[in-house]
N, C-alpha and C positions, 0 to 999 in steps of 0.2 A: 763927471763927464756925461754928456747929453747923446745919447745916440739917436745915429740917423733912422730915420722911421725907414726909409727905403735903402738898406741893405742888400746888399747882393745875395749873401745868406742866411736873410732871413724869409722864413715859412710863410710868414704873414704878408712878405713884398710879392712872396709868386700867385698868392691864393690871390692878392688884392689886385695882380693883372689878368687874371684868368679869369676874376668876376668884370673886371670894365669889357674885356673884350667880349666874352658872352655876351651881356649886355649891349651892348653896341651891335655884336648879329643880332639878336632879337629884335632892338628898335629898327636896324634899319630891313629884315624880312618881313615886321609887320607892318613897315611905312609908317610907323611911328602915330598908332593908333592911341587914342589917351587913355583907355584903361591898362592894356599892358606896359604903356609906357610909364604909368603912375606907377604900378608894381615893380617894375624896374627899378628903377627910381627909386621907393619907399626900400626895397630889398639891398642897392648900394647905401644908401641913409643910415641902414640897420648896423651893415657891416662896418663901414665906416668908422660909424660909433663903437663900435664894440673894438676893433683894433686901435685906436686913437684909447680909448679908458683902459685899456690893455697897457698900451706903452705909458700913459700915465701915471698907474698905478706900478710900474716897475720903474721909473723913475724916482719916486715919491718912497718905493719901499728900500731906495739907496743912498738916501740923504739922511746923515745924519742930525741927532735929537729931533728927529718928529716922534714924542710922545705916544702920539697917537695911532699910527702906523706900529712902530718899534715897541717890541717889550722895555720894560725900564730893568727887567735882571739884566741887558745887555751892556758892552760897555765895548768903548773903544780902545785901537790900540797901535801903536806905531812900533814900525820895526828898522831899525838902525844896525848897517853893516860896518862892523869895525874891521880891522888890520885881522884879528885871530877870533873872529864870532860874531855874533848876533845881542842884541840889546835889543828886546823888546819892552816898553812903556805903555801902563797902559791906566787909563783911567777910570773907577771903578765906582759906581753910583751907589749913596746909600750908606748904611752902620756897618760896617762890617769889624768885626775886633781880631778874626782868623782869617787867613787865606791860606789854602793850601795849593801848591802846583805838583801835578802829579808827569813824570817825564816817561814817556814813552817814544823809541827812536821815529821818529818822522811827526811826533803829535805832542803837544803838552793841552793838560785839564787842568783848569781852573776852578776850583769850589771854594765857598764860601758855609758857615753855619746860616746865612739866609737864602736859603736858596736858591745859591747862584751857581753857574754851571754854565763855563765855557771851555770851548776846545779852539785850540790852533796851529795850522796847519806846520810844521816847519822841515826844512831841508833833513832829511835820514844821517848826515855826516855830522850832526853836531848835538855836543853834550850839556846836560845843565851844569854850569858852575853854581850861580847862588841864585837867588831871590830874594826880594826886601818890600817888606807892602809899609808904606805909613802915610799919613793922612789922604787916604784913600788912591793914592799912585804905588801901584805896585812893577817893580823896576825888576826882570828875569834877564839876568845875564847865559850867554849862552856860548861856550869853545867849539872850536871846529876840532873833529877826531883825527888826530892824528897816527 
């Protein structure tokens, strides 16, 4: 999902009207002389660019498999609500021959003998039933407490 640069509560949508309108008193108290209006100018330029590669780069660091951005110990994972709990699925890059899931009420970790290490977030109300890793899809079924 693509967000909108201008945001109603975003920091970056009130900084970027508080600089146009500055701007705009200055050009028009100096009657729009060309040296401080270059500066003007070159200083919205600046900002511009810097919140535009801002949103770019948080765009780009929420898409998944870009390599390049994303570590590769990462991996993804989908969570699927049943009748009586949770099934989470998830796909897991790499050799891996162990996987261990450690449950803690509100968090389950993820490790691996290659140094992998993830954590996920889940609801406080529900318990691990089982877990099953094989060819690299590790499938954690999860009960609601009753």
């Amino acid at each position: 999902m693509i967000r909108s640069p201008f945001k109603a509560n975003s920091k970056y949508f009130y900084a970027f009207l508080a600089i146009i309108a500055v701007s705009l008193i200055i050009l028009v108290t100096t009657r729009v002389v060309r040296g401080s209006s270059a500066i003007v100018l070159s200083l919205l330029t600046t900002l511009i660019f810097l919140y535009w590669s801002n949103e770019i780069r948080l765009i780009l660091k929420k898409q998944p498999g870009l390599g390049i951005i994303r570590s590769s110990n990462k991996f993804t994972y989908e969570s699927i609500e049943t009748n009586n709990g949770l099934n989470i699925i998830a796909q897991i890059p790499g050799q891996h021959s162990e996987m261990k899931v450690a449950f803690i009420p509100g968090k389950i970790t993820i490790t691996s003998n290659n140094d992998l290490s993830e954590k996920i977030k889940i609801p406080k109300n529900l318990l691990l039933k089982k877990h099953d890793f094989k060819n690299g899809t590790l499938i954690i079924n999860l009960l609601y407490d009753v």
